[in-house]
N, C-alpha and C positions, 0 to 999 in steps of 0.2 A: 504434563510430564508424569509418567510415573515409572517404578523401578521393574526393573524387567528380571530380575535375579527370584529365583521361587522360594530363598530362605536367607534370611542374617546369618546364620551357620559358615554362610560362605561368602566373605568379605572380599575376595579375589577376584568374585563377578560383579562386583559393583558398577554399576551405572547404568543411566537414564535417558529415554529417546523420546520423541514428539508422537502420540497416539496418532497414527494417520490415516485415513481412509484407502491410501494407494500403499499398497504390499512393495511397490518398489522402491517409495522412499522411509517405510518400516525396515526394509533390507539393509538400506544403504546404513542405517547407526547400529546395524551390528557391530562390533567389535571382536579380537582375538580373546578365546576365551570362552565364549560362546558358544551353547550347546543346545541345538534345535532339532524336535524332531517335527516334521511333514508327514501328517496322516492328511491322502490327497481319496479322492472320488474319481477322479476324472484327468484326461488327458492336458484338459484346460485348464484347472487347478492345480495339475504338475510342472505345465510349463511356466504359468507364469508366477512360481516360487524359483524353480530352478536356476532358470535363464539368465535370470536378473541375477540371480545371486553369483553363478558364475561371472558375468561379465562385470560387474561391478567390483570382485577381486582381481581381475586382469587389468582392470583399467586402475585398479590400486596399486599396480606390481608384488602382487602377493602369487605365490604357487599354488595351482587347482587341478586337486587330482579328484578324481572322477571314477567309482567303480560302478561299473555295470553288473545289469544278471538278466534282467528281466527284458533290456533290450540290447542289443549288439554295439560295439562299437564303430563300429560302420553306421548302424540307426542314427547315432549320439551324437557323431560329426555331421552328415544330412542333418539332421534339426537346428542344429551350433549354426551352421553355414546359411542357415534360411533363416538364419536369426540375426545374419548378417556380421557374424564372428566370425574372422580368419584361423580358422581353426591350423592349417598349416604354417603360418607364421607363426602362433604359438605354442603348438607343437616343438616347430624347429629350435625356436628359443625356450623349449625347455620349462617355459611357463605353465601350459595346458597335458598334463599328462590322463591318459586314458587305460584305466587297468579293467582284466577281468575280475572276477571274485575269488577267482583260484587262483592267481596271483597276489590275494590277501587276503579278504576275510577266512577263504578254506583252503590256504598253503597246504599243498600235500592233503590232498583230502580232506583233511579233520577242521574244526574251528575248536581254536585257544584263545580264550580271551585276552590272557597275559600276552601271546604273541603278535595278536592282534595290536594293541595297545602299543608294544614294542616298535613294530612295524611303524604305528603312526608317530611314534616317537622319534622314530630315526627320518624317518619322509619329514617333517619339522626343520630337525638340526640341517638336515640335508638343504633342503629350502632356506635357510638363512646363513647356509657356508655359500648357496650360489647368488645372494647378494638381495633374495626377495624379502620384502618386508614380513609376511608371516605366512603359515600353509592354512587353504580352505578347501575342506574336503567334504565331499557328499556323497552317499553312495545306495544304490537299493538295494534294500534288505529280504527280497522275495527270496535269495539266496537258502535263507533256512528252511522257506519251504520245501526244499530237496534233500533233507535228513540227513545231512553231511554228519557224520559222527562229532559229538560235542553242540550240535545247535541248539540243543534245549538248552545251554549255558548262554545263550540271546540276553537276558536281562543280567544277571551280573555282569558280563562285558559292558552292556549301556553303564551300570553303577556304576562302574570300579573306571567306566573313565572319566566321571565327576568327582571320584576321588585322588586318580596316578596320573591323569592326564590334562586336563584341562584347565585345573589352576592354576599349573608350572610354565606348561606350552602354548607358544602363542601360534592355536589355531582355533580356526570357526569353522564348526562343521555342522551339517543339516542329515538329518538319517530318513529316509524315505520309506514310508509305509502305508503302502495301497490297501485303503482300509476293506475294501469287500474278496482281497485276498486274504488276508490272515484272520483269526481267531481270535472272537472279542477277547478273551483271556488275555490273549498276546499284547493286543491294543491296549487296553487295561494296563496291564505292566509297564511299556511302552511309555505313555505318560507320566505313570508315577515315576521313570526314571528320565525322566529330558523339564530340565527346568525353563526354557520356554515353548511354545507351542504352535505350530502352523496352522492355522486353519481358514479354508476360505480364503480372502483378502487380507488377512491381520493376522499378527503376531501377537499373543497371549504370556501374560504372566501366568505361568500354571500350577495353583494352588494346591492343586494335586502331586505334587513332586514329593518325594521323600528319599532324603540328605542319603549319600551313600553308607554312611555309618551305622544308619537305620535298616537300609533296605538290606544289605547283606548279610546280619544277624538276625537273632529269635526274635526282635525286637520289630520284625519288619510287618507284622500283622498291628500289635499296638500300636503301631505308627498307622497304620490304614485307618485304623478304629479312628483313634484320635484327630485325623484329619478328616473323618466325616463330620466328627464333634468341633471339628474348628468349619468347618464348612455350612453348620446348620447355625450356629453363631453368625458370620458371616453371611448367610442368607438374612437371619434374623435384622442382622443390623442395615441391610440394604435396605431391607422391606421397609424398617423403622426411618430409616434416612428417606425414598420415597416418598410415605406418607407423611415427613415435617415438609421437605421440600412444595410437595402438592399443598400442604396448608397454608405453608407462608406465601405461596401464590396466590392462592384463594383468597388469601386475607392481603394480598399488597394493592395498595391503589395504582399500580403501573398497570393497566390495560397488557393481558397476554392471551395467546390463543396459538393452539397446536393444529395445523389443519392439514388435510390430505391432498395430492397433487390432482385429485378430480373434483375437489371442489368441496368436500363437506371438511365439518370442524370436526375433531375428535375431544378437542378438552378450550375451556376458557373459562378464566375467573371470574369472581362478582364485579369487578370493575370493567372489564369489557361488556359484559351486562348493564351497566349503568349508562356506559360511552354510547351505547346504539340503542339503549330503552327496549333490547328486545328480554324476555324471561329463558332462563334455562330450556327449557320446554319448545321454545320455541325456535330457539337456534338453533337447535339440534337439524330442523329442516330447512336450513337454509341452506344456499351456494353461496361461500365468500366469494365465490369469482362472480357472479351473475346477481343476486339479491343485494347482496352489500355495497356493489363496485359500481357507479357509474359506467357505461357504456363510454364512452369518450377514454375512459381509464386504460381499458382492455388494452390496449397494444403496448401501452407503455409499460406495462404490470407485467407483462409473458416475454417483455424484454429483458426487465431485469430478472427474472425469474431464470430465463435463460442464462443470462451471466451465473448466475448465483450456481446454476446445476452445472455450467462451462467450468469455473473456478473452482468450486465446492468451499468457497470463501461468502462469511455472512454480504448481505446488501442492504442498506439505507435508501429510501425513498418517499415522495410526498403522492399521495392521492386522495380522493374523498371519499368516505362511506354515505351510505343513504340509509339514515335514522327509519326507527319504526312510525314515527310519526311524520316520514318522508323531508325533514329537513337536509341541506345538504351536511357533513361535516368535515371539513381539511384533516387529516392525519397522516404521521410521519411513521414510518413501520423498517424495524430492524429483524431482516426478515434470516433466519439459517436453518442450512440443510440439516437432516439428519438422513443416513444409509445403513442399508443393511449390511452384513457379513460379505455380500457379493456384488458391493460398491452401489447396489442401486437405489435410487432417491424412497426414501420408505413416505416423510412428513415433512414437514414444514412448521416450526417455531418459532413467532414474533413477538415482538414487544409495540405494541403501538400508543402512540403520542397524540394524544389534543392539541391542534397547532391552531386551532381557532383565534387565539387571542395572538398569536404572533403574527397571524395572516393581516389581523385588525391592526397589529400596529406595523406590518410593513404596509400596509396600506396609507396609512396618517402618511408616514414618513415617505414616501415615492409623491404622496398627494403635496407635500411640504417641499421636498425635493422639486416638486415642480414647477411651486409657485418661487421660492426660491432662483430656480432656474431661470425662469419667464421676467424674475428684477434685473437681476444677471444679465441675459442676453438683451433686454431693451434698456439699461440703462444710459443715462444721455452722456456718461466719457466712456472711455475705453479702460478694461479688464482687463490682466494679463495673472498667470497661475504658474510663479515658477520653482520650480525643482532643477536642486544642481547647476544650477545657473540657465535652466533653460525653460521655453514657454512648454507648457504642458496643456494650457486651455487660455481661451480665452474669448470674451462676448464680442456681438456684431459690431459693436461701435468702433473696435478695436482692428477690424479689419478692415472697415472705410478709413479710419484714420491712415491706416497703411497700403490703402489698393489692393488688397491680398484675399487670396484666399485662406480657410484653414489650414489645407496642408501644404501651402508653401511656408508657413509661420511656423506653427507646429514643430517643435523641435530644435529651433535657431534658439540662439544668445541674442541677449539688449544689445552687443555689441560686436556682432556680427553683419549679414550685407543691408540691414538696417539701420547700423549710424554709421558715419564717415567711421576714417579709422582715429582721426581729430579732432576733439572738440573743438569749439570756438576760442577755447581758452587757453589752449593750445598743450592740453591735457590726454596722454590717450585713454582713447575709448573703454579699452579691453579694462587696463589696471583701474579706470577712473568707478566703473560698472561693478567691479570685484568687491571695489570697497567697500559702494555704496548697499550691496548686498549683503557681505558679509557684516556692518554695519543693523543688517533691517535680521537679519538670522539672531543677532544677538537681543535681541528685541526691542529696537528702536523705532519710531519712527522716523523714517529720515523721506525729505522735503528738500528737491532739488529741479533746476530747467537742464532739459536737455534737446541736444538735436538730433533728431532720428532722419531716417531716407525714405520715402514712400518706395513703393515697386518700381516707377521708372525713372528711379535717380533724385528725385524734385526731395530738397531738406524741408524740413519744418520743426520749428519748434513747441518744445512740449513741457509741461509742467508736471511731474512725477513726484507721486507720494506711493514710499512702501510701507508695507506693514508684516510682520511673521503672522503667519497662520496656522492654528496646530489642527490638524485632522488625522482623528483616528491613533494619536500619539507620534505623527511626521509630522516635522515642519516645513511647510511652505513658505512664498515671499508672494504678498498680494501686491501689483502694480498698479497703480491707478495714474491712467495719461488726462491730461490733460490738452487742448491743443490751443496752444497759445499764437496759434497763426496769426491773427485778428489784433488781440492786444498786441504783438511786436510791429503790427504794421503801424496800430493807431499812435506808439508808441513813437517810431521812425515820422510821421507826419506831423507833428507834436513839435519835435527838434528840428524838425527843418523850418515847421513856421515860425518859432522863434527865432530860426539860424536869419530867414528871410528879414523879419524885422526889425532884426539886432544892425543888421546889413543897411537898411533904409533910415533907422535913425542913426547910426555913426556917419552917412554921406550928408544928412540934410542938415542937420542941428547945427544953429552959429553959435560958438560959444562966446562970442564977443558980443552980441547983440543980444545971444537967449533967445530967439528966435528963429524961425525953420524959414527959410525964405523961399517963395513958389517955386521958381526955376529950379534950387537943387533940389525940391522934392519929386520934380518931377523928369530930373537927370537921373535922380538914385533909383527911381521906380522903372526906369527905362533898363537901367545896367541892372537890377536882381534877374529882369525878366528875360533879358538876353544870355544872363549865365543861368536860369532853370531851362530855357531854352522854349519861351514861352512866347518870344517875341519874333 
């Protein structure tokens, strides 16, 4: 950010836009109040200040008046129109107005600056009785070249509307001057009277301005002096600002380097000299893209590199340099554009990173991860990983347990089309599961049997211990099944042999004698076997 106003004198122009490479969105935080001149070269450098600037007050609903000289009004609309601005529907509504210059700057022959000024005073008022938010006016100045009577008064008019007109009224306007038309003198003046400045692509703070209170008195050459002497100061302190800036680089252990879009470096500190062990001297002739870069690298580098000149936004990226002593080295590079005045890519400035030891330690930790993994997936019960109440992962034991694949599991509830909707207990499912979760969240461990469904229907019981898991600062619920098929059956065999011989000694046993007499033991053996159904 910086202030776009050319003096504290004039508190009225106050405020602040985002330095941008594209002229059209330097355009767009002008404000009313605003006073620009456009010293252009070229056809191309006219329009694309112009254009943008008019379309972007109509599309503000502000009023844009437009004086010609140098080309016709007929020209203006043809260009508008290929500009793809409806220039007749603006027109009609009164929005888009098109004057000659003898219709203003040189009413009646002559040019008055006071009348002048008047003129844009009342086209203002006028423009915000018809309801638009403020007037934007631009107009070419080649008009003076035609010695209308009064045109050597050109630069006090520019003054005197930095002092009668542009503080009070809210308009923006841009004055247009083709620089290899007019007279450096004229240019000269020109600037010292327009407090910001067009040039090229950007829009300038222009130090060279001098306050109108200055410029219209004796005092207006002092003021020139004095702004050389603020200007050699101001060089002074660039230069000094520069060369702290280049030391503290030189001297910062952050690896940096400034290099060209064809391949050579132009600047890099002692620390980027240490990261690739090459000397001063000797990097001078290297290719970052070809001597430093792996071959393998190339595509991915001229990708992002591409983005980076697409967007004109910095990029982040990992690849490896090849050391002077040919080791490889992992590094991480924050790479941004720098442009000239005519948007095009000039260099390239990175900051790069030693990622070596972070490569070493995602390596431990994928190699841990994996061993990790490899318990995980062969463990001899079944794993379940859930989130929100639902399965998020879970190992192979866990899907023979269930007949299932991954992704039919994947995403279901403990009590969803894998348990009945009723336990055995005659509990449901759904509130029984919520509990026992919300229970294992709080950080318990809770230790319960349950009946789940395999894939085609068939129940089975299971013995289920959770536990909270915290990963990464979420917490999880770890499931561990057990399958208690086995033990409920051995279990169920267990009661019935007892039930069997409970059955056999209350038929045989005489309790009058105390004694089992043959016959009924081998009546009561006959009746268990014919009700197991064994006989």
């Amino acid at each position: 950010m910086f202030n776009i106003v050319g003096d504290d004198t004039n508190p009225g122009f106050q405020h602040t836009f985002e330095d941008s490479y594209n002229l059209k969105d330097a355009l767009k935080s002008l404000k009313p109040h605003d006073h620009l001149c456009l010293i252009y070269e070229s056809l191309h450098e006219w329009q694309d200040a112009i254009i943008p600037f008019i379309r972007i007050g109509l599309e503000r609903g502000e009023k844009c008046v437009y004086i010609v000289d140098s080309r016709t009004a007929r020209e203006l609309r043809t260009i508008l129109k290929e500009e793809a601005i409806d220039v007749e529907y603006y027109e009609d509504a009164g929005q888009l107005v098109v004057l000659n210059h003898s219709d203003a700057y040189t009413l009646g022959g002559i040019f008055d600056p006071d009348s002048m000024i008047q003129l844009l005073i009342n086209e203002t008022r006028k423009a915000l009785d018809e309801g638009f938010t403020a007037l934007r006016a631009t107009g070419e100045m080649t008009w003076v070249l035609k010695g209308n009577p009064g045109s050597e008064r050109l630069l006090e008019y520019e003054a005197k509307l930095n002092r009668d007109f542009f503080p009070e009224y809210p308009c923006v306007a841009i004055c247009q001057y083709d620089r290899w038309q007019f007279d450096p003198e004229i240019i000269k003046g020109v600037v010292m009277t327009h407090p910001l400045l067009i040039k090229g692509n950007k829009i300038y703070k222009n130090f060279y301005y001098i306050p109108p209170e200055d410029f219209l008195n004796a005092k207006k050459a002092e003021r020139e002096v004095q702004q050389w002497f603020n200007n050699l100061e101001r060089e002074r302190e660039i230069k000094d600002k520069k060369n702290l800036y280049a030391d503290l680089l030189n001297k910062s252990s952050q690896p940096f380097a400034i290099g060209f879009p064809d391949g050579k470096l132009a600047f890099n500190n002692q620390a980027f000299n240490d990261l690739i062990g090459y000397s001063e001297e000797e990097i001078k002739k290297l290719d970052w893209a070809t001597d430093l870069t792996p071959s393998k690298w190339t595509e991915k580098e001229q990708e992002m590199l591409q983005k980076l000149e697409k967007t004109g936004q910095p990029v982040r990226y990992e690849k490896e340099y090849i050391k002077k002593d040919g080791t490889i080295l992992p590094i991480e590079l924050l790479v941004h554009p720098v442009y000239d005045h005519q948007g095009k890519l000039r260099y390239y400035y990175a900051f790069i990173t030693d990622i070596s030891k972070r490569k070493e330690m995602e390596k431990k930790i994928w190699e841990s991860e994996k061993k990790y993994r490899a318990l995980f997936d062969n463990a001899g019960e079944g794993i379940f990983i859930l989130k929100d109440e639902e399965f998020i992962e879970c190992n192979k034991k866990a899907l023979e347990l269930f007949k299932v694949t991954r992704d039919q599991i994947i995403g279901e509830t403990p009590y969803s089309i894998y348990s009945p909707e009723i336990q055995p207990d005659g509990e449901s499912s759904k509130i029984k599961a919520r509990k026992y979760l919300a229970d294992a969240l709080s950080g318990n461990t809770v230790k319960f049997e349950w009946q789940h469904l395999k894939s085609d229907g068939t129940p089975f019981y299971a013995g289920i211990t959770l536990n909270r898991i915290d990963l990464n600062g979420e917490y999880f619920v770890q499931a561990i099944i057990e399958d208690l098929t086995q033990k409920k059956e051995a279990e169920r065999s267990l009661i019935e042999a007892k039930e069997k011989y409970r059955i056999v000694a209350d038929n045989t046993y005489d309790w009058n004698t105390g004694q089992i007499p043959k016959e009924n033991f081998y009546t009561s053996l006959q009746h268990v076997k014919k009700s197991q159904g064994t006989l």
